[in-house]
C-alpha positions in Angstrom: -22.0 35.8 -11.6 -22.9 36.9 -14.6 -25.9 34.7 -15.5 -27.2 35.6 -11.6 -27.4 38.9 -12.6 -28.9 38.6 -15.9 -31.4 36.8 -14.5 -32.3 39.8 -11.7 -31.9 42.1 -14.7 -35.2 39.8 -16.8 -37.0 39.2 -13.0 -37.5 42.6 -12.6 -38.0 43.4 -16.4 -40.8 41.1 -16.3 -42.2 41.6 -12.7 -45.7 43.3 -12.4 -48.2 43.8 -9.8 -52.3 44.5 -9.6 -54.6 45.3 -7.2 -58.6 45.1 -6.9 -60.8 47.4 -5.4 -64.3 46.3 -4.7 -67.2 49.0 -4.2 -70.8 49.3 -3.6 -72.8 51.5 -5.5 -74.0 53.2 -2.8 -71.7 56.3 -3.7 -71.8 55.7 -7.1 -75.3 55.6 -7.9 -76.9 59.0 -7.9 -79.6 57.2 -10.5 -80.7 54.7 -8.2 -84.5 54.0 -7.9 -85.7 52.7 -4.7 -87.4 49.1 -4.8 -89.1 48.1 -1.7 -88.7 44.4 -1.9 -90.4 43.5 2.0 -93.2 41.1 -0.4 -92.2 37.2 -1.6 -93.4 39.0 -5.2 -90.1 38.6 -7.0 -88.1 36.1 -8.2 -83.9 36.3 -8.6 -83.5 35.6 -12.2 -79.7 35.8 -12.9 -76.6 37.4 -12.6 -75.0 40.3 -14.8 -72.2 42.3 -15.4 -70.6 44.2 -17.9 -67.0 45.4 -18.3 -65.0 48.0 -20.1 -61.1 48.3 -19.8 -58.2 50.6 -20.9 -54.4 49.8 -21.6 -51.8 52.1 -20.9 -48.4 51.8 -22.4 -45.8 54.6 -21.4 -48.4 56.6 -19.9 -50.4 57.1 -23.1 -53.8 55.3 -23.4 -57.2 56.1 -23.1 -59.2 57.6 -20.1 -60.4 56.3 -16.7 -63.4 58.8 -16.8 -65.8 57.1 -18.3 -65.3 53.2 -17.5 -67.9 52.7 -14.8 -70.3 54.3 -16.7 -69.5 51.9 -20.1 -69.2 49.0 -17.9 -72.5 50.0 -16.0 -74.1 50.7 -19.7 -72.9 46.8 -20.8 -74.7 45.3 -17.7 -78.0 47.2 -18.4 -77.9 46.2 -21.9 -76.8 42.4 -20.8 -79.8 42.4 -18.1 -82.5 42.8 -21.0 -84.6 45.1 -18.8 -86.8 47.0 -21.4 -90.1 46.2 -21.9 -90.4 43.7 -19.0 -91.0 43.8 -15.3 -87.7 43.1 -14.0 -85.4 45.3 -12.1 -81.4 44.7 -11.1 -80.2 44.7 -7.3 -76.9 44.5 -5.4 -74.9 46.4 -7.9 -71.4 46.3 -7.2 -68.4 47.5 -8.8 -65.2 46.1 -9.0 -62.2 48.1 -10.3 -59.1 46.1 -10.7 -55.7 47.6 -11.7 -52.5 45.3 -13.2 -49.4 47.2 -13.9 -46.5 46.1 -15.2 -42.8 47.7 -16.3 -44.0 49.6 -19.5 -47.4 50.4 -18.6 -51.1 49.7 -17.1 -54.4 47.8 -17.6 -57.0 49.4 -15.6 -60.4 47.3 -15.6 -63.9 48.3 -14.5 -66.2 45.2 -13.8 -70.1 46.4 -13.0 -72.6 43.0 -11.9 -75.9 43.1 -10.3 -78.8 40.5 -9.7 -81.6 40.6 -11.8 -85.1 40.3 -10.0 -88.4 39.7 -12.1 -91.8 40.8 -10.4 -94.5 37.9 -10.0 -97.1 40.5 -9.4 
């Protein structure tokens, strides 16, 4: 009996759920420039994202506010967009929470296509 309820005692000790949230940028972006793309002038060049996390322990830890933005920031900066004619496309934003008995990781994943013009 006693080694049952040791064992309950470390189960939920070490238990933990998450959860992911998955968003377009539709609400999100208030910077969005609009790319009419009705021309076979482009070409899908590759994929990118950037993330930025925090880690809560005992309620203490960074803050939330400004994690889509960082993320968002790291996926520009991946996509390589200065001086050439590329632009990115179906942003999305994932947000993906994992908690466990002492605390939190909260997680901010930003990823877009990258489209370069041919024209």
């Amino acid at each position: 009996m006693k080694k049952l309820f040791l064992f309950g005692a470390l189960a939920l000790l070490l238990a933990s759920c998450g959860s992911t949230r998955e968003l377009t940028c539709k609400t999100l972006n208030n910077h969005t420039t609009q790319v009419v793309l009705s021309k076979k002038n482009f070409n899908v060049v590759e994929h990118v994202k950037g993330e930025a996390s925090n880690l809560y322990v005992l309620g203490f830890g960074g803050t939330k506010a400004g994690l889509v933005g960082e993320a968002r920031a790291k996926m520009l900066q991946n996509a390589n967009l200065v001086g050439s004619s590329k632009a990115v496309i179906n942003e999305t934003v994932e947000i993906h929470y994992f908690s466990f008995l002492l605390g939190a990781n909260y997680k901010v994943v930003v990823s877009a296509d990258v489209i370069e013009f041919t024209e």
